[in-house]
N, C-alpha and C positions, 0 to 999 in steps of 0.2 A: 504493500500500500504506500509504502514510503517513497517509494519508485516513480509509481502511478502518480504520487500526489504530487513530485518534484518535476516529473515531466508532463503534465498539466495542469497542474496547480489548484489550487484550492477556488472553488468561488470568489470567495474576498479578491485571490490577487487576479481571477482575473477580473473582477472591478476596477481593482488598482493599477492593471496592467494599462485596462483601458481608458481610464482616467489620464495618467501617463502617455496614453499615447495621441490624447486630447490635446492634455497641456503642450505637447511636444511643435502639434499641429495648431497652437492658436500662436506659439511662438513664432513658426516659421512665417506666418501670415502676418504676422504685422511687423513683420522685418520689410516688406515692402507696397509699397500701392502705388496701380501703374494710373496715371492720372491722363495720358494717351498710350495708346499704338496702332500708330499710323503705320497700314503698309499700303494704303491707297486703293483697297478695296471697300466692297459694301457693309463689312463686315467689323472695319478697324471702330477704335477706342478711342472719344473725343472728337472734337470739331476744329478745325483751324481758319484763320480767316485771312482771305487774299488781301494783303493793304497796299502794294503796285502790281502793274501789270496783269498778265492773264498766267499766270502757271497751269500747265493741265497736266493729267492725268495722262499717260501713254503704258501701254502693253510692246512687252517685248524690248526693252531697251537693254542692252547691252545682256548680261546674266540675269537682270530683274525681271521679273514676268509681270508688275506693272510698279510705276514710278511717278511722283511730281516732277514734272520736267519745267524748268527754269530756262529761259530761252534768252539772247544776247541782246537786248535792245536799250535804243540807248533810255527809254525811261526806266528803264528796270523791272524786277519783277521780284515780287516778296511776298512772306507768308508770316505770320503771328499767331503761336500758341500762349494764350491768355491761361496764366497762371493758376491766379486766384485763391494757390491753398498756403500757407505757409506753414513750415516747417524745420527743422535743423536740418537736413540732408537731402541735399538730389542726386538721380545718376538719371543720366540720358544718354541714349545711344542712339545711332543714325549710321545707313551706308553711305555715300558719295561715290559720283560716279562723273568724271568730268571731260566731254569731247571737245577736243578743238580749242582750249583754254588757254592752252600751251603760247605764249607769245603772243596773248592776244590784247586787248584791249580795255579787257574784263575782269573784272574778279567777284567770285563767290564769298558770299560768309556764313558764319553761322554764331548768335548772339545771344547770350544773358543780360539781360535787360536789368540792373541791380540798381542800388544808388547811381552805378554810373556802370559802364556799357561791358560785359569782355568777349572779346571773339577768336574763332578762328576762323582764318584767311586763307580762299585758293587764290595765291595772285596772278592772275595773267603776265604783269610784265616780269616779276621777280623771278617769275614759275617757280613757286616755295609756297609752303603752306605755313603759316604763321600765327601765334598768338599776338595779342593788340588789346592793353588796357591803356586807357587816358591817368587812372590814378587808383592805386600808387601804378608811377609810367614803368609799362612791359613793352618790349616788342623782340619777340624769340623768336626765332626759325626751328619748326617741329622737324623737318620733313620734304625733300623735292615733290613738286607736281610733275605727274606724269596721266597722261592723255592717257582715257578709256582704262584706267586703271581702279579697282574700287578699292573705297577706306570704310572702315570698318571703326568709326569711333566710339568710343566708353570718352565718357565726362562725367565728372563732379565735382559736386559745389554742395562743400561745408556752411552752413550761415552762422555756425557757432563759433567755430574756429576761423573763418575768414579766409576760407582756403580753397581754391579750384585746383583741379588736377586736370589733363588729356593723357590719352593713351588713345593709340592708332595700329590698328590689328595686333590689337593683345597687347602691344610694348609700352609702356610707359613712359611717355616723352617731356611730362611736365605737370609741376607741382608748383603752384603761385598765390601771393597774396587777392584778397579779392576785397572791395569796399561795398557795402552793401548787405544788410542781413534778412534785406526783403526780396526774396525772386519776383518779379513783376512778368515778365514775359519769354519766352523764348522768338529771336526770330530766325528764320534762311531766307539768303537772297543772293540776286546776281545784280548788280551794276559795273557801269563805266569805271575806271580807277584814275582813267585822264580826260581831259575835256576836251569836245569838237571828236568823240570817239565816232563812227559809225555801228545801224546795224550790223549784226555777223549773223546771219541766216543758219550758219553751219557751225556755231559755238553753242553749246548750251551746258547745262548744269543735271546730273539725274540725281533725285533724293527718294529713297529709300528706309522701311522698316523703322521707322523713329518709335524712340520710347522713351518716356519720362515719367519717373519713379519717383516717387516721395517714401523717406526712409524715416520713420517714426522716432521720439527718445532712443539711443541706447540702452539706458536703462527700461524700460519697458520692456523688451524683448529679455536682456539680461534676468530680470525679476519671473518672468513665465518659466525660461530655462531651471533657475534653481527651484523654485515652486517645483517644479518635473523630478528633477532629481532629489529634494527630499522627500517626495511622495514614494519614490522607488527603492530608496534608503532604509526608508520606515516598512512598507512595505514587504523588502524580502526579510529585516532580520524578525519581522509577525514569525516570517510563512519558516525559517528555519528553524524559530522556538515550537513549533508546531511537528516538525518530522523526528 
């Protein structure tokens, strides 16, 4: 019986078990919330709102099976994801995909809208991908651009700590101060980078799979975790006094 009881347990643990494996699972869930994910179908999470241009919607662009495609004109073209939740932790992630960029006339971005702006940059003339805050002044080189090539970005933005990071296909490329403890907005866009630029018919921008996460206290998630594990503590030395 001893046997039996240890390799199925008593009623209680599996109450306990299952309790445990509640707690385990209300931890893992409020470790994040996805507040978009845009892959640009019927289906994605969240609303975004066109503020230049016409960005649309295309199937089939390069490896994407469907994307916002940003197109070279010279009034530009942009998109705004409205915030609205705050928190101490964001991560967003996004693909990039950029034809024809290379020595153009154009550059791409991509923006936290905080007290004050931080970006990363595809620059047509630089052909570099870059970070750009106005204050405290940054301006880093992540990374070369290269045409028809996809990125793969992880961001985040500490608002406790005052801290943003990038990482671009996995690697870690940057860890910086950031001013601003309110995220207000996310945006992407394509403009001119010189002036008197013309259309480019054949330049554009493909964006891809975005997702932004609100990462709740630390401690929140920490406190579910130990609650778990002293339930499972207390719980087997029950079930050992027991056999």
């Amino acid at each position: 019986m001893k046997t039996v009881a240890a390799v199925f347990g008593t009623a209680a643990s599996r109450r306990a078990f299952t309790c445990f494996a509640c707690l385990l699972i209300s931890a893992a869930a409020s470790r994040a919330v996805d507040l978009y994910n845009l892959d640009f179908t019927a289906t994605e999470l969240g609303t975004y709102q066109v503020t230049l241009g016409n960005p649309s919607v295309q199937s089939a662009v390069g490896p994407f099976a469907d994307a916002l495609v940003f197109d070279a004109v010279t009034g530009g073209e942009q998109i705004r994801l409205p915030v609205g939740t705050s928190g101490p932790q964001y991560e967003i992630q996004f693909d990039v995909l950029a034809h024809n960029l290379l020595n153009s006339d154009y550059s791409f971005g991509f923006y936290l809208d905080t007290a004050t702006v931080h970006s990363v940059n595809f620059h047509g003339g630089l052909n570099c991908i870059y970070v750009y805050q106005p204050s405290p002044f940054l301006n880093y080189s992540l990374a070369p651009l290269v045409n028809d090539s996809v990125y793969h970005f992880d961001v985040g933005l500490n608002t406790q700590s005052s801290v943003w990071s990038v990482a671009i296909n996995g690697t870690s490329l940057f860890d910086g101060p950031c001013d601003g403890a309110v995220l207000q907005d996310i945006r992407f866009g394509i403009a001119p980078w010189i002036g008197g630029a013309a259309n480019a018919p054949s330049t554009y921008v493909a964006l891809d799979n975005v997702v932004v996460s609100l990462v709740p206290e630390p401690s929140s998630a920490a406190l579910s975790f130990a609650g778990a594990l002293a339930w499972l503590k207390f719980h087997r030395r029950n079930n050992r006094s027991r056999l």
